[in-house]
Structures are given as structure tokens and as C-alpha cells.
C-alpha positions, 0 to 999 in steps of 0.5 A: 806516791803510792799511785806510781809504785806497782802494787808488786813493789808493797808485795815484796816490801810486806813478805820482807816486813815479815822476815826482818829482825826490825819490825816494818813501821806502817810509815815505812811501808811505802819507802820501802816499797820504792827502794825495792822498786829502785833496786829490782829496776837495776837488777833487771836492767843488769846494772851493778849495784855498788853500796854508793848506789845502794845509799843513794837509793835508800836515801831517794826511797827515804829508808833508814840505812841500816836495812840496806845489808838486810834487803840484801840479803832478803833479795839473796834468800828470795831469789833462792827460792 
């Protein structure tokens, strides 16, 4: 699964490992690399993203849903700076 996320994707997914409340497992690593793959690819493309998609992309990704509010507010601070 790694091979077909960009390696921008494991970038992001460790800078926001290093800013969360809940410590990133090794295993997690990977979905989370997706899901911000899935999310940033909606945002490029303009597209809204509701918290139905934001589930269902957590779920494809494999992250726990209680990061979903978190990434979020990475991507806010992130895109801030």
C-alpha cells in the first residue's frame, strides 16, 4: 500500500504525528498517510467535505475516527502557517 501513496503524504502524516495529543503508533502511520491523501486530494480539487465524507474516508484510509476533529485542525493551523 505504501508504494501508491506519495511520499508528501508520510511527510504530513509524521509532522502531524509530532502535534497530536494521541501518540501515532507505527501501524498508523500508513492510514494516516492515506486519509491525508484522500483529504488534501478533495481539497485541491475544491470539493466540500462534509463529516459524512470525512467518516468515509477515515474508514477507507483505516484511521480511528477520533482523530477526524484533530487532522482537521492540523490542516487549519498548517495551512496557516
Amino acid at each position: 500500500m505504501n508504494h501508491d501513496i506519495p511520499l508528501k503524504y508520510f511527510d504530513i502524516a509524521d509532522e502531524y504525528a509530532t502535534e497530536c495529543a494521541e501518540p501515532v503508533a507505527e501501524a498508523e502511520r500508513t492510514p494516516l498517510a492515506h486519509y491525508f491523501q484522500l483529504l488534501l486530494t478533495r481539497l485541491m480539487n475544491n470539493e466540500e467535505i462534509s463529516e459524512e465524507a470525512q467518516h468515509e474516508m477515515a474508514a477507507e484510509a483505516g484511521i480511528n475516527l477520533v482523530r477526524i476533529d484533530e487532522i482537521a485542525e492540523f490542516l487549519n493551523q498548517w495551512g496557516n502557517e
